[in-house]
C-alpha positions as a Markdown table, in Angstrom:
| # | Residue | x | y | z |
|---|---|---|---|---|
| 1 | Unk | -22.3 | 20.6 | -0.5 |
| 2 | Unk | -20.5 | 17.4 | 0.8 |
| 3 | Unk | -22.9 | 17.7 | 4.5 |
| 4 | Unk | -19.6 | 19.6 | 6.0 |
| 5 | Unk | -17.2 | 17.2 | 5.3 |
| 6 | Unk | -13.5 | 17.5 | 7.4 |
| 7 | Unk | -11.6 | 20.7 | 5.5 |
| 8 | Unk | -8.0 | 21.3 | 6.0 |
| 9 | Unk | -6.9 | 24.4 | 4.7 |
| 10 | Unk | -3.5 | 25.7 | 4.8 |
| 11 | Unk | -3.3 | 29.7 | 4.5 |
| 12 | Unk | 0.2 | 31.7 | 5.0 |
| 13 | Unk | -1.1 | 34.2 | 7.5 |
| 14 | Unk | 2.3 | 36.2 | 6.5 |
| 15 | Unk | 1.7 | 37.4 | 3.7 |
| 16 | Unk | -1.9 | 38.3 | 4.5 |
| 17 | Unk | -4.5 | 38.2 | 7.5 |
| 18 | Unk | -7.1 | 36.3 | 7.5 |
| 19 | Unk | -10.0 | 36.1 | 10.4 |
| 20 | Unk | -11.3 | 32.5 | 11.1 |
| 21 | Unk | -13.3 | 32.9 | 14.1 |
| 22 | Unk | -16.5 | 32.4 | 12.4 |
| 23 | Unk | -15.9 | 29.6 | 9.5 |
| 24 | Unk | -17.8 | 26.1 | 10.5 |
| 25 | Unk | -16.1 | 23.5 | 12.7 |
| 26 | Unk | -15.5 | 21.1 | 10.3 |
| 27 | Unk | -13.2 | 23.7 | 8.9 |
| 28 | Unk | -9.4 | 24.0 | 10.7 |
| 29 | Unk | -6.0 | 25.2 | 9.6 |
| 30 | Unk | -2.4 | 24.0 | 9.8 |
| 31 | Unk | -0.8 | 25.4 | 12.5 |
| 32 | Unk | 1.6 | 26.7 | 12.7 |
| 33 | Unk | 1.7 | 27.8 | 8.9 |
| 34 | Unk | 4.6 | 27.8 | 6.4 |
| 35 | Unk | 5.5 | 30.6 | 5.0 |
| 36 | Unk | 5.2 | 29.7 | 1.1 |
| 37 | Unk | 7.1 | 30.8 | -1.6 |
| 38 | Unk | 5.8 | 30.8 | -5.4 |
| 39 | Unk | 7.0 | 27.7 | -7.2 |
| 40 | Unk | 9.0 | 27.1 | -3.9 |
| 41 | Unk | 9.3 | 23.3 | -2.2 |
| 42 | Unk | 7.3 | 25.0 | 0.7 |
| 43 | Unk | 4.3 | 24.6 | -1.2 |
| 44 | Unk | 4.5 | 20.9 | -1.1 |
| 45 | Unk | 5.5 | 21.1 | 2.8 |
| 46 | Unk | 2.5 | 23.2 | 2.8 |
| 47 | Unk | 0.4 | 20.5 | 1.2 |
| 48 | Unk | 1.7 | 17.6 | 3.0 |
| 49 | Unk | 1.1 | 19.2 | 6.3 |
| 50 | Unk | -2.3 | 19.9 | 5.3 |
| 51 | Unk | -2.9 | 15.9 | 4.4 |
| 52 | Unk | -1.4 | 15.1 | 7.9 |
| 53 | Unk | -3.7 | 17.1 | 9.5 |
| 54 | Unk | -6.8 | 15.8 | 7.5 |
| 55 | Unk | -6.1 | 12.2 | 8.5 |
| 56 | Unk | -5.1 | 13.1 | 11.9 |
| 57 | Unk | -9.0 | 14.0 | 12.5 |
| 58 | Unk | -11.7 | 11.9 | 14.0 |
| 59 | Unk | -13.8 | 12.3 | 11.1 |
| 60 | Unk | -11.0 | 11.5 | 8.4 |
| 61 | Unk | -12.1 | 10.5 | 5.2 |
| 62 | Unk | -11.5 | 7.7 | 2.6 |
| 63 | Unk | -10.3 | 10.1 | -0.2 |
| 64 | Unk | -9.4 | 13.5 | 0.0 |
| 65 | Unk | -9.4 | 16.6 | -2.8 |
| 66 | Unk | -6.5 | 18.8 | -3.7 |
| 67 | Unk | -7.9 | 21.9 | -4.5 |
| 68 | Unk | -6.8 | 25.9 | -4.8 |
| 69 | Unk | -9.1 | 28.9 | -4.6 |
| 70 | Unk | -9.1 | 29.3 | -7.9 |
| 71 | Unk | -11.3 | 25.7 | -8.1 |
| 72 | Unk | -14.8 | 25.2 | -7.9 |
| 73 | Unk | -16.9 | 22.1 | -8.4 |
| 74 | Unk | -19.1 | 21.7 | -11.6 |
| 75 | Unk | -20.6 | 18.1 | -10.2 |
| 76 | Unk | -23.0 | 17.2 | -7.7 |
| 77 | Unk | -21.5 | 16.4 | -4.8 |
| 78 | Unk | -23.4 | 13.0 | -5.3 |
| 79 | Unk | -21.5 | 12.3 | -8.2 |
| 80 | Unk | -18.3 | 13.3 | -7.5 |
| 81 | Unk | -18.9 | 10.8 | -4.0 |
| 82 | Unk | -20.3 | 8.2 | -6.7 |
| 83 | Unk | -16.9 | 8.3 | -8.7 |
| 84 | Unk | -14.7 | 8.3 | -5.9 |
| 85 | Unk | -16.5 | 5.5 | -4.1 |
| 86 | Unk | -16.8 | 3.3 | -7.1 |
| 87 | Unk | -13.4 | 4.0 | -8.2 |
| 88 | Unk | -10.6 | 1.3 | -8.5 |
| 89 | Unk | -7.8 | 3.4 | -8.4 |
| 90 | Unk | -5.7 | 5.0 | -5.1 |
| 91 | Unk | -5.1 | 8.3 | -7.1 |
| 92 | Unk | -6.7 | 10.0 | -9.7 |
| 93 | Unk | -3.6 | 12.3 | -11.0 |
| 94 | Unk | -2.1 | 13.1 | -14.1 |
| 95 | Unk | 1.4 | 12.2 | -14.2 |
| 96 | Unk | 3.4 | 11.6 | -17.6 |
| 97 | Unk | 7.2 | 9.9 | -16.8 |
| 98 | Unk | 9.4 | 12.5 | -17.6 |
| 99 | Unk | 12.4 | 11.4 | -20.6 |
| 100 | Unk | 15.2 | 12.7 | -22.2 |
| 101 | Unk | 14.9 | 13.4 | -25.9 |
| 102 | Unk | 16.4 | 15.9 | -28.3 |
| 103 | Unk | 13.6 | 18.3 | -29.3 |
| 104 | Unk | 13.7 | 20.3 | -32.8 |
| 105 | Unk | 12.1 | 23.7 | -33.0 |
| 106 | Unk | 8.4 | 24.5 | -33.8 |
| 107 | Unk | 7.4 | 21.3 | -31.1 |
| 108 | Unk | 3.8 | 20.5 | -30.0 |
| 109 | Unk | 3.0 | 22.6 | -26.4 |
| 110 | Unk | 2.8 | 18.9 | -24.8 |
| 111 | Unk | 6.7 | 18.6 | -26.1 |
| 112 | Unk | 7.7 | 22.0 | -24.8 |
| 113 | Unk | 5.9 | 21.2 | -21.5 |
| 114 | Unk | 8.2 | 17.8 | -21.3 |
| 115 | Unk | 11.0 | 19.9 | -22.2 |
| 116 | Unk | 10.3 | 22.4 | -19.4 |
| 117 | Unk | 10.0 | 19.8 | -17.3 |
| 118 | Unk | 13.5 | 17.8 | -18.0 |
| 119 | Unk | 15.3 | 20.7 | -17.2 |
| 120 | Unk | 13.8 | 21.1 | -14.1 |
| 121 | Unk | 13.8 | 18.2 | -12.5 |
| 122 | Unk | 16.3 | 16.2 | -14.5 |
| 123 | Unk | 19.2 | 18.1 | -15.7 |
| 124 | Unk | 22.4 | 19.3 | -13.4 |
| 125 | Unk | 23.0 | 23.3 | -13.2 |
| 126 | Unk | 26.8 | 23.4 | -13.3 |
| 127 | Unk | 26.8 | 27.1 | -12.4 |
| 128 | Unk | 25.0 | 30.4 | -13.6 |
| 129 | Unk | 26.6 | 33.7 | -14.6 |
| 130 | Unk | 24.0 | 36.3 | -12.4 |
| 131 | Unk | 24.9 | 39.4 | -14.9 |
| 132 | Unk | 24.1 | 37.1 | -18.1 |
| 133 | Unk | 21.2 | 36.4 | -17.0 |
| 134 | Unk | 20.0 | 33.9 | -17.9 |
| 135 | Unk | 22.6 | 32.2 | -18.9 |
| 136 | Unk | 23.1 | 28.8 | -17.6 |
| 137 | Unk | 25.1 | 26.2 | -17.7 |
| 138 | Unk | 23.9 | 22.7 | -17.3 |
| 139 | Unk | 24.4 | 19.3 | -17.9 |
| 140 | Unk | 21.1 | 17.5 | -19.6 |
| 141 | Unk | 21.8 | 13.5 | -21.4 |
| 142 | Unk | 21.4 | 11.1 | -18.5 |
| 143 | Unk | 25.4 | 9.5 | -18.7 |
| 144 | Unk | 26.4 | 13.5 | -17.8 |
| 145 | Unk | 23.5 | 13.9 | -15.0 |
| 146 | Unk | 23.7 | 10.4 | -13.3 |
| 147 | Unk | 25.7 | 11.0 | -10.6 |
| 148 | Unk | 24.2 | 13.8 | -9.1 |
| 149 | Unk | 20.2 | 12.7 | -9.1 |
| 150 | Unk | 18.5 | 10.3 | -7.5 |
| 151 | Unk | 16.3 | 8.9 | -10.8 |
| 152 | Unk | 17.1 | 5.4 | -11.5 |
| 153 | Unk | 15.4 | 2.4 | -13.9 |
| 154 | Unk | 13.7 | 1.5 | -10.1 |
| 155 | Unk | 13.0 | 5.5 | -9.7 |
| 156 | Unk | 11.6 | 7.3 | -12.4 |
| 157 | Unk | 10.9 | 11.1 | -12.5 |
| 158 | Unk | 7.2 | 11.8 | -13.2 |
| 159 | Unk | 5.5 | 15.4 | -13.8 |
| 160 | Unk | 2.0 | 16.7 | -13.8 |
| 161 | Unk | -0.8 | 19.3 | -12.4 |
| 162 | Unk | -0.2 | 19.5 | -9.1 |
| 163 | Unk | -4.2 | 19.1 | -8.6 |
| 164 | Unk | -5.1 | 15.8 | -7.6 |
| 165 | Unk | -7.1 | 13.2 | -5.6 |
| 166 | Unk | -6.3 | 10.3 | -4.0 |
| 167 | Unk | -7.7 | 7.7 | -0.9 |
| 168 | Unk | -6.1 | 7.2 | 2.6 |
| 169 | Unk | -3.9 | 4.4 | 1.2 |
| 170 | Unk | -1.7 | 6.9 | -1.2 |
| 171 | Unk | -2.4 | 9.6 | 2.3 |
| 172 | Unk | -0.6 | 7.3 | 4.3 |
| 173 | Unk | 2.5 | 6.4 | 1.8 |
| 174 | Unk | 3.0 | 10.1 | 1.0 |
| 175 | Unk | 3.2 | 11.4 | 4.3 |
| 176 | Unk | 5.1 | 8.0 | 5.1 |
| 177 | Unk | 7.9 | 9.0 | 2.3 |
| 178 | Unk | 8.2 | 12.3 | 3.1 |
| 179 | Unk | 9.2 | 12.1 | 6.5 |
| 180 | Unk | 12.0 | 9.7 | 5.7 |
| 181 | Unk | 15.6 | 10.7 | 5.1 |
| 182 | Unk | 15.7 | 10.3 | 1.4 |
| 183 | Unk | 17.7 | 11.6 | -2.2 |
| 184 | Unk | 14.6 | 12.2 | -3.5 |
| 185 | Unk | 13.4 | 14.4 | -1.0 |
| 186 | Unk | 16.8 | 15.9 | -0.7 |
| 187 | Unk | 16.5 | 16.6 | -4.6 |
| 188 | Unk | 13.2 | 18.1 | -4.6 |
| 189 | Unk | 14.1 | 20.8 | -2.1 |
| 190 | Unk | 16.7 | 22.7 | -4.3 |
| 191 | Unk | 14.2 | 22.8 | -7.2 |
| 192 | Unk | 12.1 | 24.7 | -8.3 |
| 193 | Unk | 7.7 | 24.1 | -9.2 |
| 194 | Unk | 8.3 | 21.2 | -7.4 |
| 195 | Unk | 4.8 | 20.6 | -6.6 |
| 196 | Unk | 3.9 | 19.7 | -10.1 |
| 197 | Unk | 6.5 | 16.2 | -10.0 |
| 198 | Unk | 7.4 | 15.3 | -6.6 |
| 199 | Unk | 4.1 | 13.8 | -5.5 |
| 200 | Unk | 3.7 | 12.2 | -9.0 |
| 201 | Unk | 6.9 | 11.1 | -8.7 |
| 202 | Unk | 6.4 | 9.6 | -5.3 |
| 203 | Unk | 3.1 | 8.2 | -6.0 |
| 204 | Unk | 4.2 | 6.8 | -9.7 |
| 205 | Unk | 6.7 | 4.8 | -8.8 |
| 206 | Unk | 4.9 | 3.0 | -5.7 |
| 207 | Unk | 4.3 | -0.9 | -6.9 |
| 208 | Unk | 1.1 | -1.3 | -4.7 |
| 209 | Unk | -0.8 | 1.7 | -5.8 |
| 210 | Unk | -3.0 | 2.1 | -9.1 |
| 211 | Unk | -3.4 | 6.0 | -10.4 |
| 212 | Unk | -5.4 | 6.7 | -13.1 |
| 213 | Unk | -3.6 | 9.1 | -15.4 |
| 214 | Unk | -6.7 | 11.8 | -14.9 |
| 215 | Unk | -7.1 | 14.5 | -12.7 |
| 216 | Unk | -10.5 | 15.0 | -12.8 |
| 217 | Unk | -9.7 | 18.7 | -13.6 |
| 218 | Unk | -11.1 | 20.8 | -16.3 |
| 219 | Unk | -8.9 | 23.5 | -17.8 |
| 220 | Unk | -8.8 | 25.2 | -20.7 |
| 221 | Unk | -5.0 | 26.3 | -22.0 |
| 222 | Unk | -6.6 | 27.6 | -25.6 |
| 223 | Unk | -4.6 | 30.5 | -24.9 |
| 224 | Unk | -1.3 | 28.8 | -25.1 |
| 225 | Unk | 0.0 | 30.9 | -22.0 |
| 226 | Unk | 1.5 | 30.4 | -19.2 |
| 227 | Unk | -1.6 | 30.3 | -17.5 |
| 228 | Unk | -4.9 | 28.5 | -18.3 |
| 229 | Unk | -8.0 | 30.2 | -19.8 |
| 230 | Unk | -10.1 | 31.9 | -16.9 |
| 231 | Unk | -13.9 | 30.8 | -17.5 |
| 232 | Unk | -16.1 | 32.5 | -17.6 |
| 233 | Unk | -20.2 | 31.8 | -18.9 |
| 234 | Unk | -19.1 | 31.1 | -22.7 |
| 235 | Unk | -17.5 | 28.1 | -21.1 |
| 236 | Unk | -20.3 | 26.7 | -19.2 |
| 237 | Unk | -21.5 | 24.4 | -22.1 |
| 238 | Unk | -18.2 | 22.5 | -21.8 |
| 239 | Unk | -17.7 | 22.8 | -18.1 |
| 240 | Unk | -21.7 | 20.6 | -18.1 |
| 241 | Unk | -20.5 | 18.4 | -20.8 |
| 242 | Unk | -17.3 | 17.5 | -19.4 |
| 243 | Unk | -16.5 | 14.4 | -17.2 |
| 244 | Unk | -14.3 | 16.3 | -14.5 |
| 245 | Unk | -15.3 | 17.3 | -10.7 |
| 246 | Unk | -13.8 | 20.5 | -10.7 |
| 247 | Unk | -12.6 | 23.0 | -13.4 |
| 248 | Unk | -10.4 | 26.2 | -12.8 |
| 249 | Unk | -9.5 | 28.9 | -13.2 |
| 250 | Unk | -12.2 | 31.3 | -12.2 |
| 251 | Unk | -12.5 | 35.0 | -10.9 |
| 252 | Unk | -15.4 | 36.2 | -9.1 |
| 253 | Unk | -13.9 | 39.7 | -10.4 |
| 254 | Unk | -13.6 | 38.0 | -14.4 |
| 255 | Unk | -16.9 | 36.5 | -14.6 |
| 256 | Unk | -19.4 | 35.8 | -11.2 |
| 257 | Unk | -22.3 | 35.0 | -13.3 |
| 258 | Unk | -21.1 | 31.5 | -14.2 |
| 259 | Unk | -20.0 | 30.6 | -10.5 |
| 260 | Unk | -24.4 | 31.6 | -9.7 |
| 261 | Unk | -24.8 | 29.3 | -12.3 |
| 262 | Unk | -22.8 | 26.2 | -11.3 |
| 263 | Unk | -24.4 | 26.9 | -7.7 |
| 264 | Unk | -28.2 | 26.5 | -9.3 |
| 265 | Unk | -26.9 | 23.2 | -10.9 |
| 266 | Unk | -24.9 | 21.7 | -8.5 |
| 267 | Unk | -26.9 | 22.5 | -5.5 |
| 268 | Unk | -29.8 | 21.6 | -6.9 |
């Protein structure tokens, strides 16, 4: 689609096989893999070693795509290039700074998903009793939580689908940050579904980059779940219509007909 364009993948070969004898050249792996956990910080290892790799090539490129398996493109790859290209931005990610407020029941899903988020990242688990489960106690208002996170007025926390693109300038500064010995880091690590804040976080608060507050993801959460809508070919009026690159979920299992169909009109 792109004319084989450098792909790093990163696949946990412990928790399944998988043969890569055959796939194109342009194709390659992180080696040796990390064995990932679900909502674990060693899915952003993961990722990061995957960006090293891509920019470690000969044939590194001047933006690179965050995508899952679950993702597939409902753009030409001409004008996904011609957005990227033309673009004035250093990251196109969605990232909304992450507050404390006092929320009252019955919020919006956008509220609940801040909320979510707050404890998370910014609140201070005291302890846990394992046999309550899940009772928890933990320390939330900023004055309580200060001294045991590394958010500041200069370092604010920032939260957001972990699906994004960004240029070999944010590349560099990401893979720069991570390798140093920092709080934030340090912080991340004993978190959980970190991938959806530290790289907004670290990106976010970076005075010489510009990110534009869109992911160029489509994704449908009309089902108010904990997971987004899987499409299938009732969607593809809105998938055409909409401005984004990529869209997900899908299931070849679910629905293939609408993956034949993005393939006739985005290969065409």
């Amino acid at each position: 689609m792109f004319n084989y364009p450098t792909i790093v993948c990163h696949h946990d070969f412990s928790k399944c096989d998988l043969s890569v004898d055959k796939l194109p050249q342009n194709i390659s792996f992180v080696r040796p893999h990390i064995e990932t956990s679900w909502g674990d910080f060693s899915i952003v290892e993961a990722t990061i070693q995957a960006i090293k790799l891509m920019y470690e090539s000969a044939n590194s490129p001047d933006w690179f795509i965050l995508l899952s398996g679950s993702d597939y493109p409902i753009k030409t790859a001409k004008e996904i290039l011609s957005d990227l290209t033309s673009s004035q931005y250093d990251a196109h990610i969605h990232h909304e700074e992450i507050i404390y407020k006092v929320y009252k029941q019955n919020v919006k899903m956008s509220l609940i998903w801040q909320l979510l988020a707050y404890q998370r990242y910014c609140s201070y688990e005291l302890f846990s009793i394992p046999f309550l489960n899940p009772l928890k106690i933990r320390l939330e208002h900023p004055l309580l939580t200060k001294p045991f996170l590394p958010f500041s007025e200069k370092l604010r926390c920032f939260a957001g689908s972990q699906w994004f693109s960004a240029n070999q300038r944010a590349a560099d500064y990401i893979i720069k940050f991570h390798h140093q010995k920092n709080a934030l880091t340090s912080h991340y690590r004993r978190r959980m579904f970190t991938d959806e804040s530290y790289f907004q976080t670290i990106l976010a608060n970076a005075p010489h980059l510009k990110l534009k507050n869109d992911d160029y993801r489509y994704v449908d959460w009309s089902t108010q779940g904990a997971h987004p809508k899987t499409m299938e070919m009732e969607d593809l009026p809105n998938l055409l219509s909409s401005s984004c690159h990529f869209a997900r979920k899908f299931d070849i299992d679910v629905d293939s007909n609408i993956l034949d169909q993005l393939d006739i009109i985005t290969l065409a």
